[in-house]
NUGURO-451610 format. One record per residue (C-alpha): residue number from 0; residue in one letter; y, x, z. Coordinates in steps of 0.2 Angstrom, whole numbers. Each point is the difference from the previous one (the first is absolute). Layout:
BEGIN
<pos:NUM	code:A	py:Y	px:X	pz:Z>
...
END
This chain:
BEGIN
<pos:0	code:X	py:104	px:-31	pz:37>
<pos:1	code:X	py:-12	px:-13	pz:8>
<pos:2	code:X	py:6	px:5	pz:19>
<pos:3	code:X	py:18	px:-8	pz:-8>
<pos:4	code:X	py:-9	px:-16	pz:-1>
<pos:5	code:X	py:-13	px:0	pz:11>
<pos:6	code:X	py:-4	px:3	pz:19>
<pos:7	code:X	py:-18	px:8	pz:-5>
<pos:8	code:X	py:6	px:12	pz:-12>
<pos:9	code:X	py:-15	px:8	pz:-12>
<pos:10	code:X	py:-15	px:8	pz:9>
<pos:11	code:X	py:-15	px:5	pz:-10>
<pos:12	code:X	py:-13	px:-6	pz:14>
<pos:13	code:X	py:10	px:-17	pz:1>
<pos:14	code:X	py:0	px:0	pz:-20>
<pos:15	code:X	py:-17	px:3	pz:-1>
<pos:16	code:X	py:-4	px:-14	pz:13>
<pos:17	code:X	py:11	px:-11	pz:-11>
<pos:18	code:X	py:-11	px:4	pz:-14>
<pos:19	code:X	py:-17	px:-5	pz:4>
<pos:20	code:X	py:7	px:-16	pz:7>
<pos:21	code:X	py:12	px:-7	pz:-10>
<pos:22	code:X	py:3	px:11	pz:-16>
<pos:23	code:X	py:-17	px:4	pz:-8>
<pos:24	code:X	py:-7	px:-16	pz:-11>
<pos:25	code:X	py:-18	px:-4	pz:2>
<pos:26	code:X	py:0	px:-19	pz:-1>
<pos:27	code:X	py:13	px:-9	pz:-5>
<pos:28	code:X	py:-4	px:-13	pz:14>
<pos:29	code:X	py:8	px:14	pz:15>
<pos:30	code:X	py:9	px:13	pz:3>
<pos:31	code:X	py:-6	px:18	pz:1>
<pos:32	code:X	py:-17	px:6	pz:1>
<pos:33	code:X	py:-6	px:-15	pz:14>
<pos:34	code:X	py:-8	px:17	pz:10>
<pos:35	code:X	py:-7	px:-2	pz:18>
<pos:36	code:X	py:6	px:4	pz:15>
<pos:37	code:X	py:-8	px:15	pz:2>
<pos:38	code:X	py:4	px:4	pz:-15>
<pos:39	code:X	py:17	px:0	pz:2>
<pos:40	code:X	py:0	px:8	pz:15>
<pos:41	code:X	py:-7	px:11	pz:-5>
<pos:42	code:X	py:14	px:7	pz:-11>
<pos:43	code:X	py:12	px:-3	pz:13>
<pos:44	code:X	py:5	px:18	pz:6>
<pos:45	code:X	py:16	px:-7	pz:7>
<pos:46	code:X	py:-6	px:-17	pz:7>
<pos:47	code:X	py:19	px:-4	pz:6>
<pos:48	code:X	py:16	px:-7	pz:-10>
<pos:49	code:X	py:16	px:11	pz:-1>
<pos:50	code:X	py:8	px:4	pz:16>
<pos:51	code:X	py:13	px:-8	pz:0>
<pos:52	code:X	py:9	px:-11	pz:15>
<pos:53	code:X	py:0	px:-19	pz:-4>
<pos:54	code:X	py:-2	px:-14	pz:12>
<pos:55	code:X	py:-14	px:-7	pz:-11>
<pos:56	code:X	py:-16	px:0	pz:9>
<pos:57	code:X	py:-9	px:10	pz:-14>
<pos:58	code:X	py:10	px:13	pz:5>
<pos:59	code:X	py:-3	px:0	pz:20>
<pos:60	code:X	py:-9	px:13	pz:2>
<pos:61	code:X	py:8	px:11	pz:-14>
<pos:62	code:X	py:15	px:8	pz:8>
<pos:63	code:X	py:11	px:13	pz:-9>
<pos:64	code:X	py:-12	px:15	pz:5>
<pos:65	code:X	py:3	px:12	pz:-14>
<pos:66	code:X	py:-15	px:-3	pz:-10>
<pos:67	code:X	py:2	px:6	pz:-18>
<pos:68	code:X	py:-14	px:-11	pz:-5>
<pos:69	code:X	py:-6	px:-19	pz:-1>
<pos:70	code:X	py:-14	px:-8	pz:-8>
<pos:71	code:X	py:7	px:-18	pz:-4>
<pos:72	code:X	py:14	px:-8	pz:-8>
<pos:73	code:X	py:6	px:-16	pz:9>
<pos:74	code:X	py:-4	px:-10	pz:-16>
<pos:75	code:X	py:-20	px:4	pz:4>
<pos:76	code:X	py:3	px:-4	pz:19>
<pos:77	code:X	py:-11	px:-15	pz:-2>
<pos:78	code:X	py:-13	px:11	pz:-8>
<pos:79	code:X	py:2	px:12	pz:15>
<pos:80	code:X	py:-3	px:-10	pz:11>
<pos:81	code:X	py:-16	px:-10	pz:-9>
<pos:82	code:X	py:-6	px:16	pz:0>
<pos:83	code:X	py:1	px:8	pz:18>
<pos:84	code:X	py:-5	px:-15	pz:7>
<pos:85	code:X	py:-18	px:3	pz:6>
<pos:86	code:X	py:4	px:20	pz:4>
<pos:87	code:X	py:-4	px:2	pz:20>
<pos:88	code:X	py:12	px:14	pz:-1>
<pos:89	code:X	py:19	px:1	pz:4>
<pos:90	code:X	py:9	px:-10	pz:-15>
<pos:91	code:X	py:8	px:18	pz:-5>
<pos:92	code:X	py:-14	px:11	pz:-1>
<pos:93	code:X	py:-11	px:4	pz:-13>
<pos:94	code:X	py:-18	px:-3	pz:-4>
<pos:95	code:X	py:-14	px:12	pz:-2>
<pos:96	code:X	py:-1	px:-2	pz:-18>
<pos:97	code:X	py:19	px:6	pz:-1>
<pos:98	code:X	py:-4	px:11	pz:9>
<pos:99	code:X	py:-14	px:6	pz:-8>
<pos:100	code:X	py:12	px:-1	pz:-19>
<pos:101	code:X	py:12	px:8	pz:8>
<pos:102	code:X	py:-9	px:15	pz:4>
<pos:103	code:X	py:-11	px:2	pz:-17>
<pos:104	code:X	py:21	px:-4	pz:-10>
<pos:105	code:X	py:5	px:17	pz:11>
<pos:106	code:X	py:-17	px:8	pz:-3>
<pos:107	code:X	py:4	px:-2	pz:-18>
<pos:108	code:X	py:17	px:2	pz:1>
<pos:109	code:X	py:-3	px:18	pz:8>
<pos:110	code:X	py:-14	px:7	pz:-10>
<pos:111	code:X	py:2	px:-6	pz:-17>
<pos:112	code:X	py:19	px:2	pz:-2>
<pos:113	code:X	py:-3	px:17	pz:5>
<pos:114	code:X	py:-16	px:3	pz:-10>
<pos:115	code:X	py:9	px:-6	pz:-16>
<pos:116	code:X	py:19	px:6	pz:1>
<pos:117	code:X	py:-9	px:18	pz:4>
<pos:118	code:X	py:-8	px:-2	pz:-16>
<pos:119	code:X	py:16	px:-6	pz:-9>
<pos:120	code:X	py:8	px:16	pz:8>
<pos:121	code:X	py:11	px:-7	pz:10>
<pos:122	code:X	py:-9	px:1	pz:18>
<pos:123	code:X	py:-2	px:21	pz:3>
<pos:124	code:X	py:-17	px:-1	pz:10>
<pos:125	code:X	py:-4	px:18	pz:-4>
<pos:126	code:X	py:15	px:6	pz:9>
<pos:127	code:X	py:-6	px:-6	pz:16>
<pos:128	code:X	py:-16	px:13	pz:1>
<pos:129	code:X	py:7	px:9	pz:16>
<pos:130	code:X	py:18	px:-4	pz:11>
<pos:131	code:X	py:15	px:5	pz:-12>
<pos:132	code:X	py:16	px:-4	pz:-5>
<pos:133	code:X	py:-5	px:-16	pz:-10>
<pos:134	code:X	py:-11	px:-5	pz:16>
<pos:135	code:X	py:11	px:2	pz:12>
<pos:136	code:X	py:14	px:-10	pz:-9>
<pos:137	code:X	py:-9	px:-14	pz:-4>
<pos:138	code:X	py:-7	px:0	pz:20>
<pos:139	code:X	py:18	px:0	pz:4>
<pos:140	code:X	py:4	px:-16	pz:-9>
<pos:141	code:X	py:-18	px:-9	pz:4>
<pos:142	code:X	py:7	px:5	pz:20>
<pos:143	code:X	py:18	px:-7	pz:-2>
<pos:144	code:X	py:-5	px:-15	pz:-7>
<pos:145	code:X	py:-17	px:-5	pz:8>
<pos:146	code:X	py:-3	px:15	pz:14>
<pos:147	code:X	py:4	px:-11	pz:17>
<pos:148	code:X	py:-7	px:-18	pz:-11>
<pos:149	code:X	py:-18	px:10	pz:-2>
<pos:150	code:X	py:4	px:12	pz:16>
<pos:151	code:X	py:-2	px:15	pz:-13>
<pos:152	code:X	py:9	px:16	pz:0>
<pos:153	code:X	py:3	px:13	pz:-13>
<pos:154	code:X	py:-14	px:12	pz:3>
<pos:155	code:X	py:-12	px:-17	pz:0>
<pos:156	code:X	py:6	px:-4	pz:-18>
<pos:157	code:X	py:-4	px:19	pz:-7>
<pos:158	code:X	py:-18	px:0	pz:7>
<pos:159	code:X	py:-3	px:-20	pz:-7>
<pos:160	code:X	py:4	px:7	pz:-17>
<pos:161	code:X	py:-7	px:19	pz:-1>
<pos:162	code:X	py:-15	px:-8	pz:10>
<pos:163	code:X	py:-1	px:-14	pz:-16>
<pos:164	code:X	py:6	px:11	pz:-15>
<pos:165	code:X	py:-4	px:18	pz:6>
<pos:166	code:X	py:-16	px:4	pz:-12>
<pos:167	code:X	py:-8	px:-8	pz:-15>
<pos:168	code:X	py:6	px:-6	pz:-16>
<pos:169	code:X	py:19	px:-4	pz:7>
<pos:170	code:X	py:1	px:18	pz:5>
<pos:171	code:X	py:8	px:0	pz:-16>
<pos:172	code:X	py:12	px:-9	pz:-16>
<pos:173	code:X	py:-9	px:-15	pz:-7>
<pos:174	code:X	py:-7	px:4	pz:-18>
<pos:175	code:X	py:-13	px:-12	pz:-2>
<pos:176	code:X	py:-15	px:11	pz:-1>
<pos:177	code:X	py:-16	px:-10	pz:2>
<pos:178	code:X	py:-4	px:10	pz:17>
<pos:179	code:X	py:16	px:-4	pz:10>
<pos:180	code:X	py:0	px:-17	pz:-7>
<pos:181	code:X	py:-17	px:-3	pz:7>
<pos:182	code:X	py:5	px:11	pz:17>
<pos:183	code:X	py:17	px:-12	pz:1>
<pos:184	code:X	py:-11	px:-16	pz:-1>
<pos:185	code:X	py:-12	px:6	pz:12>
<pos:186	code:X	py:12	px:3	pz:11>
<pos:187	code:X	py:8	px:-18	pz:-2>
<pos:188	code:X	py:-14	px:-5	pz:3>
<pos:189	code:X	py:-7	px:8	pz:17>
<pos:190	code:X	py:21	px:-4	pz:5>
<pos:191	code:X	py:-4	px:-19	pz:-3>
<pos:192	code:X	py:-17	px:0	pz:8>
<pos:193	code:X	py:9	px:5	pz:15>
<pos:194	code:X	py:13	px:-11	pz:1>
<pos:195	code:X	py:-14	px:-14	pz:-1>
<pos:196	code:X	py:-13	px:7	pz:11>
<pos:197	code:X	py:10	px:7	pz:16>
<pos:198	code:X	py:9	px:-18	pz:1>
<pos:199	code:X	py:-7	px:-13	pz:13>
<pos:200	code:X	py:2	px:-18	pz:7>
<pos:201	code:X	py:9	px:-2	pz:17>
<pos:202	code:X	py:-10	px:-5	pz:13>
<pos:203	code:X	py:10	px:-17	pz:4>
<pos:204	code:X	py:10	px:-12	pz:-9>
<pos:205	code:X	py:14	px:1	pz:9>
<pos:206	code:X	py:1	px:19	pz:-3>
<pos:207	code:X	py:21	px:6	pz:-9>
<pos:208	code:X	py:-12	px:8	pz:-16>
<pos:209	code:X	py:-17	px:-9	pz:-4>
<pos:210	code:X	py:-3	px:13	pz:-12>
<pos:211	code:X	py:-2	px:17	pz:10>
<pos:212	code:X	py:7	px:15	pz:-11>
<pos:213	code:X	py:-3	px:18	pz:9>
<pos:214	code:X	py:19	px:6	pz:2>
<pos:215	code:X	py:-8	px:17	pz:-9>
<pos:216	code:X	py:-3	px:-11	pz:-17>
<pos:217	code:X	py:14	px:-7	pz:0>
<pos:218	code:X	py:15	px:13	pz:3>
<pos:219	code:X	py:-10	px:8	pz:-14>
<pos:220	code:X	py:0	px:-15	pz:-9>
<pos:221	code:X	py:20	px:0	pz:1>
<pos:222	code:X	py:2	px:17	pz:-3>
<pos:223	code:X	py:-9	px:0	pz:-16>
<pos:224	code:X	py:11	px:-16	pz:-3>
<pos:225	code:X	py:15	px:10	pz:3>
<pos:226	code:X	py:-5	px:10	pz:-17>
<pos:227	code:X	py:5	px:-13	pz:-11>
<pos:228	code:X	py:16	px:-5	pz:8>
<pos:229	code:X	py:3	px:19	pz:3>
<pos:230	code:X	py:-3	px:5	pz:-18>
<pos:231	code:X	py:3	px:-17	pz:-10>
<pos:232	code:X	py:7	px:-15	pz:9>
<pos:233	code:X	py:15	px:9	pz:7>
<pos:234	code:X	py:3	px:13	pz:-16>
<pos:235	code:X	py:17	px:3	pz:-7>
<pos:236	code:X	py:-6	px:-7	pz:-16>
<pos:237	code:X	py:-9	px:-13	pz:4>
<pos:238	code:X	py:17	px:-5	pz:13>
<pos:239	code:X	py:10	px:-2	pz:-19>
<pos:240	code:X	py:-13	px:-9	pz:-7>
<pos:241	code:X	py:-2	px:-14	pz:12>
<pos:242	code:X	py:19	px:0	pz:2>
<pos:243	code:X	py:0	px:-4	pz:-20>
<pos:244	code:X	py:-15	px:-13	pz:4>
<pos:245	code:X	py:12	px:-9	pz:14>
<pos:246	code:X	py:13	px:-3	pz:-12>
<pos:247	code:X	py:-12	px:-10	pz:-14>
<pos:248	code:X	py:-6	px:-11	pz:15>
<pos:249	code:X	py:19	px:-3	pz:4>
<pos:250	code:X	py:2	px:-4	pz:-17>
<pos:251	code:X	py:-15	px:-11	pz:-2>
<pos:252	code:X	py:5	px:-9	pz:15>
<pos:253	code:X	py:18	px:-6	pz:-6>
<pos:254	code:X	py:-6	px:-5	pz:-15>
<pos:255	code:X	py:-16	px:-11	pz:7>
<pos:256	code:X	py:11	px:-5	pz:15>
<pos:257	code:X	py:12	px:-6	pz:-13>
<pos:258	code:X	py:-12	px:-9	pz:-12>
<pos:259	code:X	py:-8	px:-10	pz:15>
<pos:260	code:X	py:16	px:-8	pz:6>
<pos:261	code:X	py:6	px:-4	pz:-18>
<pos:262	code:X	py:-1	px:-13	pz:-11>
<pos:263	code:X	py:1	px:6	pz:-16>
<pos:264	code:X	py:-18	px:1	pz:-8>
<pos:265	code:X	py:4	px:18	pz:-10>
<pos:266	code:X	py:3	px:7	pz:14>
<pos:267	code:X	py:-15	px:-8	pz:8>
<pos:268	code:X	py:-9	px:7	pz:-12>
<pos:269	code:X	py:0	px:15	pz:7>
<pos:270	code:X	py:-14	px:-5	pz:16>
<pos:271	code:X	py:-17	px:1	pz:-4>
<pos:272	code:X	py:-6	px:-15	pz:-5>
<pos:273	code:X	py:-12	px:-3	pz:17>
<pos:274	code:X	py:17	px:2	pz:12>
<pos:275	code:X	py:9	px:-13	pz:-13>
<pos:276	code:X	py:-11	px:-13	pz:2>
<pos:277	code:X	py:-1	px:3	pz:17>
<pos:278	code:X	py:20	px:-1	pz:1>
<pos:279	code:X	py:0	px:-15	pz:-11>
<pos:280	code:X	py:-14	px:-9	pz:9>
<pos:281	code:X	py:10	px:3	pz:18>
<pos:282	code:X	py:14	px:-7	pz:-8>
<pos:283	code:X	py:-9	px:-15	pz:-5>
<pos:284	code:X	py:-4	px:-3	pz:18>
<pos:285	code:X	py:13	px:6	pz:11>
<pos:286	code:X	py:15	px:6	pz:-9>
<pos:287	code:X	py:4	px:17	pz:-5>
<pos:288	code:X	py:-5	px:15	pz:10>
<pos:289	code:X	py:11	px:8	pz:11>
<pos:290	code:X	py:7	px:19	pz:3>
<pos:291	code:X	py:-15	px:5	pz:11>
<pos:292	code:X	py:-13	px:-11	pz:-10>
<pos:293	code:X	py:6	px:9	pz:-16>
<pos:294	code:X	py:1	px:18	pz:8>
<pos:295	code:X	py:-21	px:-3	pz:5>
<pos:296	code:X	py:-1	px:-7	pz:-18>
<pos:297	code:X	py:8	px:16	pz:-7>
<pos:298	code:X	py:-9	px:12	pz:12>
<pos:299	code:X	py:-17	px:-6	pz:-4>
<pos:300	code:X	py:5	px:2	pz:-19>
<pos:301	code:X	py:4	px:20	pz:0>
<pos:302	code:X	py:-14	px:3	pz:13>
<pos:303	code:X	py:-12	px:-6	pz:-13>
<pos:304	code:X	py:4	px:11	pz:-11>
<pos:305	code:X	py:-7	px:17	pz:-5>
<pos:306	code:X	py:13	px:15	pz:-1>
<pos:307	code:X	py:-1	px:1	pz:-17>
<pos:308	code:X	py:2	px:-21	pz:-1>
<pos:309	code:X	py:16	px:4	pz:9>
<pos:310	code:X	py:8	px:13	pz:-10>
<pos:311	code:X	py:-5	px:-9	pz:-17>
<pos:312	code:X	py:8	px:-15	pz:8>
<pos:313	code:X	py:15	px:7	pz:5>
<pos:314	code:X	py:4	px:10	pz:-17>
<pos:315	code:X	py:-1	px:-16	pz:-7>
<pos:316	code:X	py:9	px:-10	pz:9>
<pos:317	code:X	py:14	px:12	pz:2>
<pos:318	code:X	py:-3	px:3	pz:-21>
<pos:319	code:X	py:-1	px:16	pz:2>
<pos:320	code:X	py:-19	px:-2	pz:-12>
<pos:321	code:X	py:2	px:-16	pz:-11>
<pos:322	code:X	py:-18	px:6	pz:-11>
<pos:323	code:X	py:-12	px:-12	pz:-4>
<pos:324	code:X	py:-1	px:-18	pz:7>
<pos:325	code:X	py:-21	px:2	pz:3>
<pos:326	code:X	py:5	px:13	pz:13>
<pos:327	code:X	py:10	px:-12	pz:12>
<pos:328	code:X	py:-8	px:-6	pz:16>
END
């Protein structure tokens, strides 16, 4: 969808990037949230442009290297750059307080998911009391996957977990009994405190990671991060459901993409009334937008939205619900 358009593509960092500088309204006076640099640096876990090979000098030291993930559309280049300006550090690498988000987002990521999809059911923490059959194959897939990345094998996996979910509380199905709530918070809790206490700073500035995580932690950090892709992310269900959800963003898409290069006000009316003005007032000034500028346009609409804003949406557009009129976005 947007790749057709656009050299960037879609990426969540670089959305997100997009957002504090030029999307969200504060003032009317400028763009974004008018942040500082550290500020945006801070949330810069990818502090590079998509890899892509171009002769323009933004892109000089961005070779096609295989990196999945980038942190900056070219449209925010200026923003970028304004903001790794003062850094002493290589233009490429990230801050301490990315760093430092980075790591408490996978803390997070790893205890929480777990803690609350093994309430929900879905995650089978008491299987995991002793090595078996549900150990060994979840060990399997965490080594294919991430064994030579973490330099972990198979038998390093089993005791992360049995050492981590071998006694108390999760020894057994969740049932929400005051006890194993309490013991399943405690245990989140000494889990976290760890993650904060055994990091340190590096020594120099000029050290690969200024943020020093024991490799311990963090292979069990992945492991336990592993869970919810194991259990959740990568589920048969949820596969179908995300295909389904793919299909309402290609439908949104046509039919944004279309309203923004038309003329016809009904089928204008379709944009939310923010990106219209924003259409009309770039036409004012400089003509109508073209394919790429109407793809961002378009991006930026359907990322704002919640799921639910997206299903409505699309019933609606596609008439599949025609209810009440107060119910439209």
């Amino acid at each position: 969808m947007v790749s057709d358009y656009t050299e960037d593509g879609y990426e969540g960092n670089a959305q997100s990037f997009r957002i504090v500088t030029k999307l969200a309204v504060r003032r009317v006076a400028f763009e974004g949230l008018n942040l500082t640099r550290a500020s945006l640096n801070a949330i810069l876990k990818y502090p590079w442009l998509r890899a892509i090979e171009r002769d323009d000098h933004r892109h000089k030291d961005n070779d096609v290297d295989g990196r999945k993930k980038w942190g900056v559309y070219d449209t925010e280049f200026d923003d970028y750059e304004w903001a790794r300006r003062v850094l002493p550090t290589s233009q490429e690498k990230r801050c301490l307080e990315a760093e430092i988000m980075d790591w408490a987002d996978d803390v997070a990521y790893a205890i929480h998911d777990v803690e609350d999809f093994y309430r929900a059911g879905r995650i089978p923490l008491e299987r995991f009391g002793e090595v078996g059959a549900e150990v060994e194959y979840f060990a399997e897939y965490v080594e294919q996957k991430l064994g030579e990345e973490l330099n972990l094998d198979r038998t390093q996996i089993q005791d992360i977990l049995v050492g981590l979910f071998g006694f108390g509380q999760a020894a057994r199905p969740f049932v929400g009994a005051r006890a194993q709530r309490s013991a399943l918070k405690l245990s989140s809790s000494d889990l976290i405190a760890d993650c904060v206490k055994k990091v340190s700073l590096a020594q120099r500035v000029d050290e690969e990671q200024l943020l020093v995580v024991p490799p311990d932690l963090r292979k069990q950090v992945e492991v336990l991060k592993q869970l919810t892709w194991f259990y959740v992310i990568d589920d048969r269900t949820i596969k179908t459901q995300q295909h389904g959800q793919r299909r309402v963003v290609r439908d949104l898409f046509g039919a944004y993409f279309d309203a923004t290069g038309s003329s016809n006000r009904d089928l204008r009316g379709i944009l939310p009334q923010g990106n219209l003005e924003d259409l009309e007032d770039h036409e004012r000034r400089e003509g109508p937008l073209n394919e790429e500028e109407r793809a961002r346009m378009v991006a930026d609409i359907i990322s704002s939205m919640t799921e639910r804003q997206l299903l409505l949406t699309h019933r609606k557009l596609t008439g599949i619900e025609l209810d009440s009129i107060t119910d439209l976005i």
